[in-house]
N, C-alpha and C positions, 0 to 999 in steps of 0.2 A: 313612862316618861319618854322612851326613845319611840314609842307610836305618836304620841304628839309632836312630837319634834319632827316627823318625816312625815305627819299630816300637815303642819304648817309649811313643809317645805313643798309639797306637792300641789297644794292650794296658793305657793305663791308661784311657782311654775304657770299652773294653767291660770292665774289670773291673767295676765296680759292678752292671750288668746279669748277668753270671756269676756274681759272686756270690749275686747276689740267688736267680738259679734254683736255683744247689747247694743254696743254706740250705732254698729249700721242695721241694726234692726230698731232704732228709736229714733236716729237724727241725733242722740244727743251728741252734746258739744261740736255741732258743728258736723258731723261724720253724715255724708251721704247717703243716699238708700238704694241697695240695689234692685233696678227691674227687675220683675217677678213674672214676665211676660215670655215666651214660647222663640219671636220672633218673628221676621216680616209676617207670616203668614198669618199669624194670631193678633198683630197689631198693639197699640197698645194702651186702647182705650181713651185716645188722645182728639179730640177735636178736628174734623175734617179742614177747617180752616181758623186757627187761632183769634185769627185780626177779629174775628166775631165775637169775641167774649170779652163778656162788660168790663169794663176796665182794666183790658189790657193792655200793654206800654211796653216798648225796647227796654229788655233787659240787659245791661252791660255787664260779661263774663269774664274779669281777667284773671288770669292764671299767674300763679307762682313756686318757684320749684324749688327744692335744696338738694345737700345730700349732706350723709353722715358722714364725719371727718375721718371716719374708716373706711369710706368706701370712694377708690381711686375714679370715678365717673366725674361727667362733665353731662348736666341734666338740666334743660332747657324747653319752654314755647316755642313752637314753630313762629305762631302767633299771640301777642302781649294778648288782645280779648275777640271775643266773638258779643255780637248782640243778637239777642233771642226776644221772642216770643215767651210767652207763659204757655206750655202746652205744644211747644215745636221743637223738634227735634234739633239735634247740633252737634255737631263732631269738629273736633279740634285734635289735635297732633303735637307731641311732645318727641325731642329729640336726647335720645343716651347717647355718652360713648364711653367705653370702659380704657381708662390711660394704662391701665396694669399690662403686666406680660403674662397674666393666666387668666385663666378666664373664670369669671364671679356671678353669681347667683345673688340677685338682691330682692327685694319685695318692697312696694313703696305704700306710705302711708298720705290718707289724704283726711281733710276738710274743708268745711265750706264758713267762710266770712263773712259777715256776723253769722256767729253760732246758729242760731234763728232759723236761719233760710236754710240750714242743711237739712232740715225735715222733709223740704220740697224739693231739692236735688235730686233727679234720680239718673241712676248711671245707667245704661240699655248695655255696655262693652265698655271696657274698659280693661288697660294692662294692668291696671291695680290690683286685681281678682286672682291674678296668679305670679308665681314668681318670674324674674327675668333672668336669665342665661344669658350674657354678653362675652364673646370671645376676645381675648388680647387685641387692642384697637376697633375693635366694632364698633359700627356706628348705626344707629338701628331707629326707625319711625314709629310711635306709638301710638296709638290713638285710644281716644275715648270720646263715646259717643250718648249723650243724654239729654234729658229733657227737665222742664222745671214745670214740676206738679201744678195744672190750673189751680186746684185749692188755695196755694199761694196768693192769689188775688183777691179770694175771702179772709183773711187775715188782715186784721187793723192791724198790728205791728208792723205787716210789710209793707203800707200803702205809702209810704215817705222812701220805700229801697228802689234806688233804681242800678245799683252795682254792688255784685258778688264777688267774692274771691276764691276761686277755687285752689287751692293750696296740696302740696304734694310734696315728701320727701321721700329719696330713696335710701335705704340701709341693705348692710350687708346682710343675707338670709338668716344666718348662725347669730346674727348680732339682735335680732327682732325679739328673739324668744331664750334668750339669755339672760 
């Protein structure tokens, strides 16, 4: 009985973390997909010039941010959207600032809106990938820089989208996996 008991407990532990991998290794609900690419040098398999594929259209990218009512930060767009290409790259910038008097460790959680389209998100960098360290008052530039899978543009579901949401909270480290 007490092996069940502390199998169920350790299975509800690492569910959140499993989850969390399925979602960005699937797109589902929404959760982006990280580059799998090397970097500048290896490229990313991306179309030499976008404008050239059939039916491609401005993508409008705007950004939305929270945070956990635990965690003393003030998290912000530099910029409300970016418009893209299918297949071009984009890098946008997010601002933290930590209001506490010690310094906190947080990890931010993202998706993309409508659920749908986070199959074709794909993030090349991103702060989202690892935790944040912000010192008492810091105020710190983030960025994240991706591209939106051409595939997207063979999809009848998406041929009516012409705006995404990219969506992002941050939580306190301790508080993610608790």
């Amino acid at each position: 009985m007490l092996a069940v008991a502390m199998g169920t407990l350790g299975l509800a532990y690492a569910s959140v973390p499993l989850y969390r991998i399925f979602c960005q290794t699937t797109g589902f609900g929404g959760t982006t997909k990280r580059h799998k690419g090397g970097g500048e040098d290896e490229g990313y398999d991306l179309p030499a010039d976008p404008a050239t594929l059939p039916g491609n259209r401005p993508l409008r990218v705007t950004f939305n941010t929270d945070v956990s009512q635990q965690l003393p930060w003030s998290f912000k767009p530099v910029q409300k959207h970016v418009t893209v290409l299918a297949g071009q790259t984009a890098l946008a910038f997010f601002e933290a600032t930590n209001h506490s008097t010690e310094p906190i460790i947080a990890v931010a959680t993202y998706n993309v809106i409508p659920n749908e389209a986070g199959a074709y998100f794909n993030k090349i960098q991103c702060f989202c990938f690892d935790e944040q360290r912000l010192l008492p008052g810091e105020t710190v530039d983030m960025p994240v820089f991706f591209y939106i899978d051409p595939e997207f543009l063979k999809d009848r579901k998406m041929k009516r989208l012409d705006t995404m949401t990219l969506s992002y909270t941050f939580f306190k480290s301790n508080e993610i996996y608790s």
